[in-house]
C-alpha positions as CSV (number, residue, x, y, z in Angstrom):
1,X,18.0,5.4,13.8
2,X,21.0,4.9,11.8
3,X,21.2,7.1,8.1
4,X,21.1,3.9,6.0
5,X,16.9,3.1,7.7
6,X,16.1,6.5,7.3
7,X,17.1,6.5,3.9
8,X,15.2,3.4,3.0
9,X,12.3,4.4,5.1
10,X,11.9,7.5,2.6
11,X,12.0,5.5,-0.6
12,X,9.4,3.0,1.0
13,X,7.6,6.2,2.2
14,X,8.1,7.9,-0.8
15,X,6.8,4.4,-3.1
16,X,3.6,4.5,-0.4
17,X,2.7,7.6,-1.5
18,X,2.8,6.6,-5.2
19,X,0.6,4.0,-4.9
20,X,-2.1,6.4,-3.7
21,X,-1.2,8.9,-6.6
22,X,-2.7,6.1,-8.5
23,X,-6.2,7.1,-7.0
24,X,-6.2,10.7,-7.6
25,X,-8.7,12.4,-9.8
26,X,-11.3,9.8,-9.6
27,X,-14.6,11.1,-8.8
28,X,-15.1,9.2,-5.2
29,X,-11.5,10.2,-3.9
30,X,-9.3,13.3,-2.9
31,X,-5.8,13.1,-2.9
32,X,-3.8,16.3,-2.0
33,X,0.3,16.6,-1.7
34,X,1.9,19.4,0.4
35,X,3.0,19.9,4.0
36,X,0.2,17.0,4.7
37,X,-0.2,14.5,2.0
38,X,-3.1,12.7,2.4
39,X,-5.7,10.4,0.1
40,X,-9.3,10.2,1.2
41,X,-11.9,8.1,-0.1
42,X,-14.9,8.5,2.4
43,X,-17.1,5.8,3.1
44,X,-16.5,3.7,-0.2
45,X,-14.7,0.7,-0.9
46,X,-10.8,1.2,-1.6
47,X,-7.8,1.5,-0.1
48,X,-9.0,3.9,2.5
49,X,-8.1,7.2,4.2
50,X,-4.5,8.0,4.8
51,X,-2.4,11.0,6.2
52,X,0.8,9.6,4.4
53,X,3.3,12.1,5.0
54,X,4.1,15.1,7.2
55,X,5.9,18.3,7.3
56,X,4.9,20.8,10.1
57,X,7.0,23.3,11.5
58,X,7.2,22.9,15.5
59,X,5.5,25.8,16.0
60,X,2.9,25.6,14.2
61,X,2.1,21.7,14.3
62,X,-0.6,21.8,16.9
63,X,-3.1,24.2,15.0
64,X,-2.3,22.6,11.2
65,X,-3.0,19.0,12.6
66,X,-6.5,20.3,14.3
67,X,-6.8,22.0,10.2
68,X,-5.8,19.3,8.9
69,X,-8.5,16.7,10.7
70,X,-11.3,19.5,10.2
71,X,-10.5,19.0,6.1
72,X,-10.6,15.8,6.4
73,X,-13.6,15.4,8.7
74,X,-15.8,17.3,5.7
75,X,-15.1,13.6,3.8
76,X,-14.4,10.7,5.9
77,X,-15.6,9.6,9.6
78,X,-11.8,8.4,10.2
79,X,-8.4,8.8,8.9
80,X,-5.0,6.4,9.5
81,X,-2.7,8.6,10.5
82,X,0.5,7.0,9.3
83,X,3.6,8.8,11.4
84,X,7.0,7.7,9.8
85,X,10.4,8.6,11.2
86,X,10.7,11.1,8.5
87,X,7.4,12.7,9.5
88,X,7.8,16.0,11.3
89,X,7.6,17.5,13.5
90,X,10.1,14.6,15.3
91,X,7.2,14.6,18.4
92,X,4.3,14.3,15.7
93,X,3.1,10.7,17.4
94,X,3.1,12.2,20.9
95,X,0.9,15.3,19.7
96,X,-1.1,13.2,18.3
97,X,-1.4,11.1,21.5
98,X,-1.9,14.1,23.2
99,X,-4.9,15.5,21.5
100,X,-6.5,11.8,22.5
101,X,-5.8,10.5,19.1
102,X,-3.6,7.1,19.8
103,X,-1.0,5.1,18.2
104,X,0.0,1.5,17.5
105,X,2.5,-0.1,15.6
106,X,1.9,0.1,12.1
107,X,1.1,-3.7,11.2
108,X,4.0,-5.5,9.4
109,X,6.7,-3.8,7.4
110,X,9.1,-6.8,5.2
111,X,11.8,-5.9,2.9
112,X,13.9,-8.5,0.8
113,X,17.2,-8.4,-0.6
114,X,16.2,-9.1,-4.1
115,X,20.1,-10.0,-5.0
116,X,19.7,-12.8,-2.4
117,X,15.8,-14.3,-3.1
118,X,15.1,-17.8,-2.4
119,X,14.4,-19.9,-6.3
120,X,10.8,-19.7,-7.3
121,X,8.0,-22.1,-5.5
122,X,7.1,-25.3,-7.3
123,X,3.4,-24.4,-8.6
124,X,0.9,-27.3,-10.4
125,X,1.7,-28.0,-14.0
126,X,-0.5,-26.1,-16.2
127,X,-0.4,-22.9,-14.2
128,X,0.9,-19.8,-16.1
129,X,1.3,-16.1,-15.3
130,X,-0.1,-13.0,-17.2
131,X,1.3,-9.3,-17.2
132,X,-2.2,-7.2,-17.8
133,X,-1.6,-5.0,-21.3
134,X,-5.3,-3.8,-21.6
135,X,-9.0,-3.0,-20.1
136,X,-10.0,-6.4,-21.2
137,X,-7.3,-8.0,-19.2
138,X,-7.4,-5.7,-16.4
139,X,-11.1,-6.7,-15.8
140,X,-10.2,-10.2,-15.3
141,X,-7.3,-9.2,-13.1
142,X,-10.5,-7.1,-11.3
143,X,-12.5,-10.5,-11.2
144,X,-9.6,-12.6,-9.8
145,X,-9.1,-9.7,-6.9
146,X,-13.4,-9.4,-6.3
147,X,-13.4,-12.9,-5.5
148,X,-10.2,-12.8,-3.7
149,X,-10.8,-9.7,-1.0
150,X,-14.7,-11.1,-1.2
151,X,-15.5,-6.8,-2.5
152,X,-15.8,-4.9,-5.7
153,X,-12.6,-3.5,-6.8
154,X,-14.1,-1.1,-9.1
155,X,-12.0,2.0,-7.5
156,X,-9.0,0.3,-8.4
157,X,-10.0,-1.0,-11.8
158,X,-10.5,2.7,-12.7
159,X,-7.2,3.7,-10.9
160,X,-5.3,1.2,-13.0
161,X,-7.2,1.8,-16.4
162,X,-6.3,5.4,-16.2
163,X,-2.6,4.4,-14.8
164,X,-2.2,2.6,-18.3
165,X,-0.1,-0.5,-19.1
166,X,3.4,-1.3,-20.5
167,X,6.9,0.0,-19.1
168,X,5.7,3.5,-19.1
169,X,2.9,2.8,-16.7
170,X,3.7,3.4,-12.5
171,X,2.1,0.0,-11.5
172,X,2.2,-3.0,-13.4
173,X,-0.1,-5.6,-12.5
174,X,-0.4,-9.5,-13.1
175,X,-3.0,-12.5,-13.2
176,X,-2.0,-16.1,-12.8
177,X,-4.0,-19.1,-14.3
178,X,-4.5,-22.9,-13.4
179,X,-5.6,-24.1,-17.0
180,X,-6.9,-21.2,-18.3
181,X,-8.9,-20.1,-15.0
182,X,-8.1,-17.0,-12.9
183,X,-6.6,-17.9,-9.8
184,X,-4.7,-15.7,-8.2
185,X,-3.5,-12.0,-8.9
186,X,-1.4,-8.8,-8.2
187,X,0.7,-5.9,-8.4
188,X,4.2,-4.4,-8.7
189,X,4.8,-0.8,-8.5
190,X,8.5,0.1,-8.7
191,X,9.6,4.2,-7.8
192,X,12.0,6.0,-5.6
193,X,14.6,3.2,-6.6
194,X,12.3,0.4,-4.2
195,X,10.0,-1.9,-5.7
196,X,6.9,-3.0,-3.7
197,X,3.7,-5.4,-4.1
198,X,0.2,-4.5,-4.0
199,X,-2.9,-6.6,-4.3
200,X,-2.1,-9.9,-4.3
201,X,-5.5,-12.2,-3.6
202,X,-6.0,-15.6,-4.1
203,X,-10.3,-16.7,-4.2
204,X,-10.4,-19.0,-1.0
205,X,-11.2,-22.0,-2.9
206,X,-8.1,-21.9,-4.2
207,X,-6.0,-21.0,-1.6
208,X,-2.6,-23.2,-0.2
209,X,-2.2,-24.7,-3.8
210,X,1.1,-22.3,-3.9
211,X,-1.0,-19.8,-6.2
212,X,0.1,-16.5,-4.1
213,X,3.3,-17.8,-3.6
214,X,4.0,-18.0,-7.4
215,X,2.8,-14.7,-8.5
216,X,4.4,-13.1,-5.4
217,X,8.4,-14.9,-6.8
218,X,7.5,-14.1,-10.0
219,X,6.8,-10.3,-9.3
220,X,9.9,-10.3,-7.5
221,X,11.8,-11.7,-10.5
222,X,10.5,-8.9,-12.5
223,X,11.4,-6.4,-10.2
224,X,14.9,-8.1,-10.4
225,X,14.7,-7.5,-14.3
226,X,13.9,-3.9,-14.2
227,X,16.9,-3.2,-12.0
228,X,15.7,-3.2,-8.7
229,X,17.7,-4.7,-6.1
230,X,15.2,-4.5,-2.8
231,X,11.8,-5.2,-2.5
232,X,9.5,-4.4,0.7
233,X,5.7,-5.1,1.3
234,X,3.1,-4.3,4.1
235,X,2.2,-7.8,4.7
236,X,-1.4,-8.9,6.3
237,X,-1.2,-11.3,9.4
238,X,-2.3,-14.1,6.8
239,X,0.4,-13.4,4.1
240,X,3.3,-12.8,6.7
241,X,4.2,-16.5,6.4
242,X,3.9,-16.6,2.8
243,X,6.5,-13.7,2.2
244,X,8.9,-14.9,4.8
245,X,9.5,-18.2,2.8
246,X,10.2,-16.0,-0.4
247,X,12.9,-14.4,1.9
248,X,10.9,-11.4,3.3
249,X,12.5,-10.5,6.6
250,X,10.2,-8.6,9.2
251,X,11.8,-5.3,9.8
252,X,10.3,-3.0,12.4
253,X,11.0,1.0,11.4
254,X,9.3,2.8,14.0
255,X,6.6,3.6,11.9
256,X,3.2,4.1,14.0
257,X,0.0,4.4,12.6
258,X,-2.6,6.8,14.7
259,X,-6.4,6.3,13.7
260,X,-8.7,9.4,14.4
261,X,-12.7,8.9,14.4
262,X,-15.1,11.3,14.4
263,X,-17.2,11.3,17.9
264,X,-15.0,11.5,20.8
265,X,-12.8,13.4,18.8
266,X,-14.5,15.7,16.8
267,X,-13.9,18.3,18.8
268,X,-10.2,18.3,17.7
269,X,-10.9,18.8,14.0
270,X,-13.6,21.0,15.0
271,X,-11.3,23.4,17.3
272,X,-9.4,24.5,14.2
């Protein structure tokens, strides 16, 4: 893989990993940062349980994975094991494999060159955009994303609360409006010199109006604003389409994601 990816696969790793800083300290979550860095939020609603980052020696990567998965195993019935390039050890994926624990692409990985975007999508008249600057706000942001993802986003309403708003805050995050009515939502977190999106839901009864599409260009265009020249986003099979007509290019970084269950492997975390 040639320097310039691995470079731009540790700011998106890097950016990854500062979305779920956002989480830690809450009551209902663990997030730790070290040789493994890893969130964990059980069996609640949220973002879910991640080994983001890894940095065994050779030598000893065998017996801190098994420690690592017994940790874990003390919170969470199964953790998503993301292996980047800049993982280590380099063999990390086939240890894993090894130990019965296997791997599949990691879903869908799109960057844009922000200097180069497409102009912003036509949208209905009357629909206007928001930049959240309190609780108050936030909740309706919260709202717009319950009925969205069809959940209670309370984890994240409390991640973001305690985040704060304005320039100094590490995620910024947006509502749009059709006359005064929620309809659409998300959020921009720029660090490591990459800006990324997070969040964005649309409630299904008001979905391929051009809502997402809107708040998605205008994110970018703040991104743009604050300096940021490339943009990247880990897009669901449904939104894939969306982002590519804002000029998101798929891009496939060898990035693997391994999931590990309790049950038929449980004897791995338990062997540590």
């Amino acid at each position: 893989m040639v320097e310039r990816d691995m470079e731009l696969i540790g700011q998106i790793q890097n950016n990854f990993v500062s979305y779920f800083r956002l989480f830690a300290g809450l009551p209902s979550t663990t997030f730790v940062e070290g040789d493994a860095t890893w969130f964990c939020n059980g069996p609640g609603d949220g973002p879910g349980n991640y080994i983001l980052r890894t940095q065994f020696a050779a030598d000893a990567a065998d017996e801190e994975i098994d420690r690592l998965l017994a940790r874990i195993g003390e919170q969470a019935k199964y953790v998503d094991w993301m292996v980047f390039p800049t993982c280590r050890p380099v063999d990390l994926g086939r240890r894993l494999e090894a130990k019965g624990i296997s791997g599949h692409r990691a879903g869908t990985w799109m960057t844009v060159d922000l200097t180069q975007s497409p102009d912003a999508p036509a949208v209905p008249q009357g629909f206007t955009i928001q930049w959240v600057q309190n609780d108050a706000e936030l909740w309706v942001w919260k709202l717009a994303q319950d009925a969205g993802f069809g959940c209670d986003e309370q984890l994240y309403y409390d991640a973001y609360t305690k985040d704060g708003y304005g320039t100094e805050a590490t995620a910024r995050h947006y509502v749009g409006f059709q006359d005064g009515q929620a309809v659409t939502s998300g959020t921009l977190l720029m660090s490591d010199g990459i800006a990324s999106i997070y969040n964005v839901s649309t409630p299904p009864e008001q979905r391929r109006r051009g809502y997402g599409s809107a708040i998605t260009a205008y994110m970018m265009g703040e991104a743009i604003r604050c300096g940021n020249g490339l943009m990247w986003i880990w897009a669901s099979d449904a939104g894939k389409s969306v982002y590519a007509r804002l000029g998101f290019v798929e891009e496939d970084f060898g990035i693997r994601e391994h999931t590990w269950h309790q049950g038929p492997n449980a004897d791995v975390a338990s062997s540590a």
